[in-house]
C-alpha positions as CSV (number, residue, x, y, z in Angstrom):
1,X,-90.6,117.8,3.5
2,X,-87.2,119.2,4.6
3,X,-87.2,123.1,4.7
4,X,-84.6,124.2,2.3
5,X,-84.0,127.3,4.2
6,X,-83.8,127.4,7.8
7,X,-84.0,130.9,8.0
8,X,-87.2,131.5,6.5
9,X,-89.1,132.4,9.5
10,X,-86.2,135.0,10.9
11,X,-86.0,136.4,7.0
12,X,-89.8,137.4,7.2
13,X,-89.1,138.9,10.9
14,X,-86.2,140.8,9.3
15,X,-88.4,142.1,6.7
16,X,-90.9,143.3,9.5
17,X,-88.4,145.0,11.0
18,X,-86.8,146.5,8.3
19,X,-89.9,148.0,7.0
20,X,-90.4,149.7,10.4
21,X,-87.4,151.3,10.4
22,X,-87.7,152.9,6.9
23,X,-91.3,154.0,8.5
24,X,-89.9,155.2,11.3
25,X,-87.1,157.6,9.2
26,X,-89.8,158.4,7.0
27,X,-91.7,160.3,9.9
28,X,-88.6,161.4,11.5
29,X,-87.9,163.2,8.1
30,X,-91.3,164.2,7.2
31,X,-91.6,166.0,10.3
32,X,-88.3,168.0,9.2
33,X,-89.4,168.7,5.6
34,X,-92.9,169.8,6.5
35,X,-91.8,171.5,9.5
36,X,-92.4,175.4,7.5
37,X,-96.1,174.1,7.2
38,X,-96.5,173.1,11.1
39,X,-94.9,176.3,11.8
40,X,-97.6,178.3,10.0
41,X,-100.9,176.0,10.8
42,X,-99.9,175.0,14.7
43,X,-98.3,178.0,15.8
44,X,-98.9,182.0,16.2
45,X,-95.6,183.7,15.7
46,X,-97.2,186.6,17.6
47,X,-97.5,184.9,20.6
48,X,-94.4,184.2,22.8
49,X,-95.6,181.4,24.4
50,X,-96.2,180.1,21.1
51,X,-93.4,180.7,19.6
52,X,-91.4,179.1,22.6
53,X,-93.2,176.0,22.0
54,X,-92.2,175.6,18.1
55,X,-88.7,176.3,19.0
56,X,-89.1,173.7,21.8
57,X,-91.2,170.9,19.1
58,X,-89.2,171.2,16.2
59,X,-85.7,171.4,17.4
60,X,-85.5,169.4,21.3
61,X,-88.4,167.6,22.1
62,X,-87.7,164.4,19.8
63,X,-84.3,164.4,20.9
64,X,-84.3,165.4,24.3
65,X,-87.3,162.4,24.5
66,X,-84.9,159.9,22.5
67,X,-82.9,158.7,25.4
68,X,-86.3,158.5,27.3
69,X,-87.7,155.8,25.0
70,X,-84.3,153.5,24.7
71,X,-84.4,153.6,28.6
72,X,-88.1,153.0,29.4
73,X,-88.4,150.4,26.0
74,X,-85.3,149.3,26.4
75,X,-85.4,147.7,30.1
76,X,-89.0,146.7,29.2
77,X,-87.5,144.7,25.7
78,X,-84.8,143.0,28.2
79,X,-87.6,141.8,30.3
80,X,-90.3,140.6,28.3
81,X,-88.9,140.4,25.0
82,X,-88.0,142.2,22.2
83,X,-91.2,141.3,20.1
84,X,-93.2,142.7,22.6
85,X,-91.5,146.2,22.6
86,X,-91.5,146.4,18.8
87,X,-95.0,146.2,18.5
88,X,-95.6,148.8,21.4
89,X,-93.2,151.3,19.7
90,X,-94.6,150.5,16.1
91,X,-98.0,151.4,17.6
92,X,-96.6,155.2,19.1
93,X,-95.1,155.8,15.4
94,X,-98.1,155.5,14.0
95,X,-100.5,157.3,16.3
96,X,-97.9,159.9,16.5
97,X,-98.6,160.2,12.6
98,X,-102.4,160.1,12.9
99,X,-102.3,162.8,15.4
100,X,-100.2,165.0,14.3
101,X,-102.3,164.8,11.3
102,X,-105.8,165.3,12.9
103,X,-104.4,168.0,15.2
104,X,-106.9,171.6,14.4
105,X,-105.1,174.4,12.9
106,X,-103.9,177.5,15.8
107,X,-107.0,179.1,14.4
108,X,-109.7,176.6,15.4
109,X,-107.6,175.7,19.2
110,X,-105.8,178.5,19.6
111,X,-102.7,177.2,21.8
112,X,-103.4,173.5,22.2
113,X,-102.8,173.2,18.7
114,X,-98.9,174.0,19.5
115,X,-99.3,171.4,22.8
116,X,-100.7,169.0,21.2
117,X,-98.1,169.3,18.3
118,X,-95.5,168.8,21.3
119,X,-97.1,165.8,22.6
120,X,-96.9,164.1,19.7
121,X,-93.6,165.0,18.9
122,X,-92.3,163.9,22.3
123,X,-94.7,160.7,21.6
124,X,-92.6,160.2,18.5
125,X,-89.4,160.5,20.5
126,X,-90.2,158.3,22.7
127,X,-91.4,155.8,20.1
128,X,-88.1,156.8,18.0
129,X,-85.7,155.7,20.8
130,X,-87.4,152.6,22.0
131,X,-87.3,151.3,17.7
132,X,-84.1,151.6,17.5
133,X,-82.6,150.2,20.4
134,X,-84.6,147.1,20.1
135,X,-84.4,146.2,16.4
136,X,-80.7,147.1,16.4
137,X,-80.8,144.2,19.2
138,X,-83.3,142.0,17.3
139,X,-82.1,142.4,13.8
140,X,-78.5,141.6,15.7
141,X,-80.0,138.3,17.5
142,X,-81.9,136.9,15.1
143,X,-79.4,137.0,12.2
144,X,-77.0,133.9,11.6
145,X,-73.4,134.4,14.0
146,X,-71.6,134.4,10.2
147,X,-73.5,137.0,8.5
148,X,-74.7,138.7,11.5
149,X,-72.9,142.0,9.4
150,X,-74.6,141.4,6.5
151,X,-78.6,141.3,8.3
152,X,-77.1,144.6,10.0
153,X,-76.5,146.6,7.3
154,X,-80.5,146.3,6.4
155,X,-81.1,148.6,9.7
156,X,-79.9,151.5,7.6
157,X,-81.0,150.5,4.6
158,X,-84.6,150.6,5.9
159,X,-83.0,154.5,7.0
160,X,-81.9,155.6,3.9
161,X,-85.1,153.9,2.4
162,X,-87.5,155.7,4.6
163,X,-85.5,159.0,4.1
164,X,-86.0,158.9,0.1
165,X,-89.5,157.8,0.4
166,X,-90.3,161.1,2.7
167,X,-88.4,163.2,0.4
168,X,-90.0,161.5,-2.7
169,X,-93.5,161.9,-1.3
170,X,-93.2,165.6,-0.1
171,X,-91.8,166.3,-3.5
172,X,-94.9,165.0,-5.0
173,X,-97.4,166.3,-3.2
174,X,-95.7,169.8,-3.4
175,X,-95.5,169.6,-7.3
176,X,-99.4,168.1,-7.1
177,X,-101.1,170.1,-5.1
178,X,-99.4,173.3,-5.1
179,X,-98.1,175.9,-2.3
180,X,-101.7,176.8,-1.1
181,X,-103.2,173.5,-1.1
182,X,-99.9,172.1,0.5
183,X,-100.3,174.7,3.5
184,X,-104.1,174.3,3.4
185,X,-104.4,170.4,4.0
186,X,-101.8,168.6,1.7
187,X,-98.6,168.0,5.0
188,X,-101.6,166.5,6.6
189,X,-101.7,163.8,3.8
190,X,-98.4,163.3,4.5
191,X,-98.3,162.2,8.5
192,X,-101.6,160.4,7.5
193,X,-99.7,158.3,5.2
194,X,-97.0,157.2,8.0
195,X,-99.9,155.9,10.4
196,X,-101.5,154.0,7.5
197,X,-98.1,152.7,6.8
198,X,-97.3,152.1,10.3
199,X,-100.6,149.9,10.9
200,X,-99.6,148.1,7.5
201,X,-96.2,147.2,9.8
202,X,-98.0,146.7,13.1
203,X,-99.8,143.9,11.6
204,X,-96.7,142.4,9.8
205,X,-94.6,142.5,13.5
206,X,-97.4,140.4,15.3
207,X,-96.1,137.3,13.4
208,X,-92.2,137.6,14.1
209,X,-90.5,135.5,16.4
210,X,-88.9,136.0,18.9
211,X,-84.9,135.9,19.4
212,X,-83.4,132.6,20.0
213,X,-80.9,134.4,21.6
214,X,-83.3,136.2,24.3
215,X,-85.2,132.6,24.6
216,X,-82.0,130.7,25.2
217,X,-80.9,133.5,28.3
218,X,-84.8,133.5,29.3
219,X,-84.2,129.2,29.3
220,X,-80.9,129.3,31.6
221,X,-81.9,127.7,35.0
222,X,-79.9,130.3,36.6
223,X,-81.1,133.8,36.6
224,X,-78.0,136.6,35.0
225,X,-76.1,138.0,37.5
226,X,-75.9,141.7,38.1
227,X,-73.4,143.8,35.9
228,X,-70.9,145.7,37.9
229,X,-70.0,149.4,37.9
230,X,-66.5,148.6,36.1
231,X,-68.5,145.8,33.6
232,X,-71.3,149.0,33.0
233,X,-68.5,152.0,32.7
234,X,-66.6,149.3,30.3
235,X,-69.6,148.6,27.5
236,X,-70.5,152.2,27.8
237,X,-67.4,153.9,26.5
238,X,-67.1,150.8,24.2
239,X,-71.0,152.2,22.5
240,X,-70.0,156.0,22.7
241,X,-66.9,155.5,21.0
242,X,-68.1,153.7,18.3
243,X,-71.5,156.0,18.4
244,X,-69.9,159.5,18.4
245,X,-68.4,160.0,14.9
246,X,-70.9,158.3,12.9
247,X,-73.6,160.2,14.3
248,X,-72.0,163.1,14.0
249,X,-70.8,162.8,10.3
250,X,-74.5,161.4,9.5
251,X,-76.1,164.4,10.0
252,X,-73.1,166.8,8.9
253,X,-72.8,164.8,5.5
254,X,-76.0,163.2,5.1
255,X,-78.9,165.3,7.0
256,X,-78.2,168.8,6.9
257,X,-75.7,168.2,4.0
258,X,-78.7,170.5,1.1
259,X,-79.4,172.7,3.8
260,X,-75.7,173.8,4.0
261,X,-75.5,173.7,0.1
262,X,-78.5,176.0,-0.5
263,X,-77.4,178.4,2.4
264,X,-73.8,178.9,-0.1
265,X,-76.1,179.3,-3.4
266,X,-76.8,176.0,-4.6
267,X,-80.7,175.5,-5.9
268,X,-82.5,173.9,-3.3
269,X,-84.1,171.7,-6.2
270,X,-80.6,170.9,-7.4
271,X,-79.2,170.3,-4.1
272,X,-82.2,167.7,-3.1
273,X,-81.8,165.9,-6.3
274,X,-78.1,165.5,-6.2
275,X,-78.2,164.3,-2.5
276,X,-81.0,161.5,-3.1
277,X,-79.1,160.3,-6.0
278,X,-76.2,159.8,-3.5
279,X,-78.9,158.1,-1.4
280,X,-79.9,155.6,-3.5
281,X,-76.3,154.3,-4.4
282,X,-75.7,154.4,-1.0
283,X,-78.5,151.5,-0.7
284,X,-76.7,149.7,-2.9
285,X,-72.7,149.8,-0.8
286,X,-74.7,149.0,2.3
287,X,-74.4,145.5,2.2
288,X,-71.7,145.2,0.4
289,X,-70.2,146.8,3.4
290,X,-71.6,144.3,5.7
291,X,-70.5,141.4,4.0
292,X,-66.5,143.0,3.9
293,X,-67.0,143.1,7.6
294,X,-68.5,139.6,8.0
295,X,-65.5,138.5,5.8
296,X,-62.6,140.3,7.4
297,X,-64.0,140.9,10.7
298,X,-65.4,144.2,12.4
299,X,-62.0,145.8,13.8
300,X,-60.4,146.3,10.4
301,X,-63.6,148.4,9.1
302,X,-64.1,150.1,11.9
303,X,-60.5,151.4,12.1
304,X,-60.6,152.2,8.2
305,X,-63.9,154.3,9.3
306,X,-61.8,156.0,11.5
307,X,-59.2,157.0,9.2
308,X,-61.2,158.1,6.4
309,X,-63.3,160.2,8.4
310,X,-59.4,162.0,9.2
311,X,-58.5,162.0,5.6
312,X,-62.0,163.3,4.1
313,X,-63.4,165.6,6.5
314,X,-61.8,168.8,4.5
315,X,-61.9,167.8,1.2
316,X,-66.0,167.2,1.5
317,X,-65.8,170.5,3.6
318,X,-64.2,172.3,0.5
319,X,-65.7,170.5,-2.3
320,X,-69.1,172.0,-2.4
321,X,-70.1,175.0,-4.4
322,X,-73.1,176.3,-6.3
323,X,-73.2,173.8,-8.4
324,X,-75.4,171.0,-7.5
325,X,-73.3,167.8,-9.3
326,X,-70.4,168.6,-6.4
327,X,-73.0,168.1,-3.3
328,X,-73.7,164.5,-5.6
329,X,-70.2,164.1,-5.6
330,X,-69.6,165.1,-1.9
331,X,-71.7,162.5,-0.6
332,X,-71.2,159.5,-2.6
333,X,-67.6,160.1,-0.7
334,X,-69.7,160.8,2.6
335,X,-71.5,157.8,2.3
336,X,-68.7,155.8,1.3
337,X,-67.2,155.9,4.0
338,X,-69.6,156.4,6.5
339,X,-71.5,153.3,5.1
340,X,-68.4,151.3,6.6
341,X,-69.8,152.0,10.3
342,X,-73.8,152.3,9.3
343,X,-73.7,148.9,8.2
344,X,-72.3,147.3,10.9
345,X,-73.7,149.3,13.5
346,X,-76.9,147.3,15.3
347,X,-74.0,144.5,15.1
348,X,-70.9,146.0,16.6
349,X,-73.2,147.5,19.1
350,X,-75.0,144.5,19.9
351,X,-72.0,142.4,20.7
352,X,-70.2,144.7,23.2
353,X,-73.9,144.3,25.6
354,X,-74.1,141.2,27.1
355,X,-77.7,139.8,26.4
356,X,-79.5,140.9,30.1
357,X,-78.7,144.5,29.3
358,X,-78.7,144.4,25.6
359,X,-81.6,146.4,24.5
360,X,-81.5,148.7,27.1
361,X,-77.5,149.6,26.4
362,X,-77.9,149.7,22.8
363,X,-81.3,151.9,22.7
364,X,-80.1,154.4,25.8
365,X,-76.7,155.2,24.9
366,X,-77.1,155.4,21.1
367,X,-79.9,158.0,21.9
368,X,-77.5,159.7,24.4
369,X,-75.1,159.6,21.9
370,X,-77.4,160.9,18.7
371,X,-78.4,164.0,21.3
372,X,-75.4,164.8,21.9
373,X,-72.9,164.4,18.6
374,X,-76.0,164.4,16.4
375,X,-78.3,167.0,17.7
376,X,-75.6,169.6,18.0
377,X,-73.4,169.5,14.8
378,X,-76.2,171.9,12.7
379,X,-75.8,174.2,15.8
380,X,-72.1,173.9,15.9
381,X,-71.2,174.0,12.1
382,X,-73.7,176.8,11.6
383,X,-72.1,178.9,14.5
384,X,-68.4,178.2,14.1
385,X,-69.1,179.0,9.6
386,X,-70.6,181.8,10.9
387,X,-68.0,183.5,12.6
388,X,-65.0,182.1,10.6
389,X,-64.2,179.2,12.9
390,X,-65.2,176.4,9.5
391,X,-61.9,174.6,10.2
392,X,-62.2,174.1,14.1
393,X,-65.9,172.3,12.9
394,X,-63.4,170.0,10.7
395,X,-60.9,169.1,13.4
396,X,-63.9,168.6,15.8
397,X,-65.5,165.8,13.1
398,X,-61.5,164.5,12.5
399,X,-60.5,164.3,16.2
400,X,-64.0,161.9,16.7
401,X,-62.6,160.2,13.8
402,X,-59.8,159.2,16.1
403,X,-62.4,158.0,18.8
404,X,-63.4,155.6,16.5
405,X,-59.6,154.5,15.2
406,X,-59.1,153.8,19.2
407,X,-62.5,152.2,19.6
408,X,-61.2,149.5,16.4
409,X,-57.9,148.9,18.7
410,X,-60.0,149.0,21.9
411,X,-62.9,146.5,21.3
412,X,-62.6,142.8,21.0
413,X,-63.3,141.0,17.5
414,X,-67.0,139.5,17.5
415,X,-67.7,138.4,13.9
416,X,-69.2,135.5,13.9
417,X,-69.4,134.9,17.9
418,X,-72.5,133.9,18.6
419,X,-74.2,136.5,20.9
420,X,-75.2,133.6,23.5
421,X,-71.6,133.7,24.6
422,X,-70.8,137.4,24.8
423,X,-70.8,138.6,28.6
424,X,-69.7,141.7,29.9
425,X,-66.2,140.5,31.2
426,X,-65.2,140.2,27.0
427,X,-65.9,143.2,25.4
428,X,-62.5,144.2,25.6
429,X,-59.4,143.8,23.5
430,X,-57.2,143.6,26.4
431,X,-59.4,140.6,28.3
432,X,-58.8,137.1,26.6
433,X,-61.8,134.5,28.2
434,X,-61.8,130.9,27.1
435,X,-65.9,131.7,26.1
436,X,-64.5,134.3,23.4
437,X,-62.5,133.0,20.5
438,X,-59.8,134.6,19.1
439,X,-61.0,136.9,15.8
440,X,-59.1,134.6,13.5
441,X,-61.0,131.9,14.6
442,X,-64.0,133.5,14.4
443,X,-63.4,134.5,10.6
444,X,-62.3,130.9,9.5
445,X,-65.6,129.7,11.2
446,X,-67.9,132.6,9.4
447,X,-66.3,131.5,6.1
């Protein structure tokens, strides 16, 4: 019998891998939202040493161990494949989860409580980094050259997913159980459902295959040659570039967006409600977004990222008051826009690394990137609001808008190239090799 669709077996992989993204958000959130309740069973506030070490879990360790984990997974993914690694990571997620569950209260331990809470938040970093480098590459290689956009934009989809299902489950435990029972035991039912969520996964990813495109470079009878230091500088300002504004607007419009509400007066049930509404449409534009791109080609949408981050910066700076429907209406524009570049992301990424160095490229610059653009905008808008600096926050966010405008203009056109032939002497605008089509080209084929 003739299989009517060839792209059953890479459909079920993407749903794997999909899935254990939305897990993997859905810790990395949980961890946020039930951070007050770590703070007061893992920790003594009267102990320096204590305190040091929530400062150190909450706020660094996960990203400071980020970059760790795309390096180490990364290399490992570009060796033995990227199957492998995704197992190994989906297996940290979820111990992470069942440990940080099981750890004894500060009472019973005294400070290992607060060490072990360390570990495995640096095991979740690790785990965190090494995910997304390698199913940004997988989802990438394994989805057909002409809607290679499209399969992309289910990366953050599985984000946004994960992120409402933390929020949604946190809600209902708090409004179940109540405050004592939820400081008492009820965060631990939380972590303990993201390792029994993360085995579900585990046992899902041990029947993907593997990437035809990793086979086919594993298959060549000559080994890849080494990348040179202009070929490494070259990919690497192409991925910070296109990394720096959407990280930085994801967790300035997205993230931290209630936080900043509630600290001007908004009710924090009002602002949380408003924002997951913008959430869920947001699941929606996503692949509509990565089927514009996969239609008109990745240059045009990332340059139209660019200027709208210019154009909307202040108005979603202004727009929010106490009033919870203008933090909705705030980031339905955020998202918008900034669904533009999250959909495309493990694709545009993917095709500036040739294949040799893909995983490792994508996961330990994107982490690099996430530490530094993501990790510091709460600090930065926080400090610069404080003191009456608000507008130099918005002309930081607009001038990495411009990054990304110059990015569009600086990288080559890749939809629908097959990632077989992208090698590090293309991923330029400015280099024409007869192995790289010209973008119109590519479009006609992908139609």
């Amino acid at each position: 019998m003739v299989d009517l669709n060839p792209y059953r077996g890479r459909l079920r992989s993407l749903r794997a891998v999909g899935l254990g993204n939305a897990l993997e958000w859905f810790d990395w959130t949980l961890y946020a939202t039930f951070s007050v309740y770590l703070a007061r069973n893992l920790f003594d506030k009267t102990d320096a040493r204590s305190a040091m070490l929530s400062t150190l879990a909450v706020f660094a360790v996960g990203f400071f161990a980020r970059p760790v984990g795309g390096l180490i997974f990364g290399r490992l993914a570009d060796r033995l494949g990227r199957q492998k690694i995704m197992l190994i990571t989906m297996s940290l997620l979820a111990l992470s989860s069942v440990g940080i569950a099981l750890i004894p209260s500060y009472g019973d331990i005294g400070l290992l409580a607060s060490i072990a809470l360390m570990f495995f938040r640096l095991l979740q970093g690790i785990a965190h980094g090494g995910e997304t480098g390698v199913s940004y590459t997988y989802v990438a290689e394994i989805a057909p050259k002409e809607h290679r956009g499209l399969w992309s934009s289910s990366i953050y989809l599985g984000v946004i997913v994960g992120v409402i299902a933390a929020t949604i489950v946190a809600a209902a435990l708090t409004s179940m159980l109540g405050p004592d029972a939820m400081n008492d035991y009820g965060w631990r039912i939380g972590f303990g459902i993201g390792g029994v969520l993360g085995i579900y996964v585990l046992f899902m990813r041990r029947n993907v295959e593997e990437s035809h495109v990793f086979t086919a470079q594993e298959e060549k009878s000559q080994p890849s040659r080494k990348l040179s230091r202009g070929e490494l500088f070259r990919i690497a300002r192409n991925l910070v570039m296109l990394n720096c504004s959407a990280n930085l607007t994801y967790y300035t419009w997205v993230t931290f967006a209630p936080a900043t509400a509630i600290t001007r007066g908004m009710d924090p049930g009002g602002a949380y409600r408003a924002s997951l509404f913008a959430m869920i449409l947001c699941v929606i534009w996503l692949p509509i977004c990565g089927m514009i791109s996969d239609r008109i080609g990745r240059k045009p949408v990332i340059v139209a990222w660019g200027i709208l981050v210019v154009l909307l910066t202040y108005p979603i700076s202004v727009m929010v008051t106490t009033e919870p429907h203008t933090l909705f209406w705030a980031q339905v524009i955020g998202l918008g826009a900034w669904s533009l570049i999250a959909s495309i992301f493990p694709a545009v990424l993917s095709e500036q690394v040739p294949t040799q160095a893909r995983a490792q490229g994508v996961g330990f610059v994107s982490s690099v990137s996430v530490a530094l653009f993501g990790g510091t905008a709460p600090y930065l808008n926080t400090y610069l609001t404080g003191i009456g600096l608000e507008h130099v926050y918005s002309y930081y966010v607009m001038s990495l808008g411009l990054v990304a405008v110059a990015a569009g203009f600086l990288i080559r056109e890749t939809a629908g190239v097959d990632l077989c032939e992208i090698d590090a002497r293309n991923v330029s605008a400015n280099i024409a090799t007869p192995s790289m089509p010209a973008a119109n080209t590519n479009r006609d084929a992908a139609r």
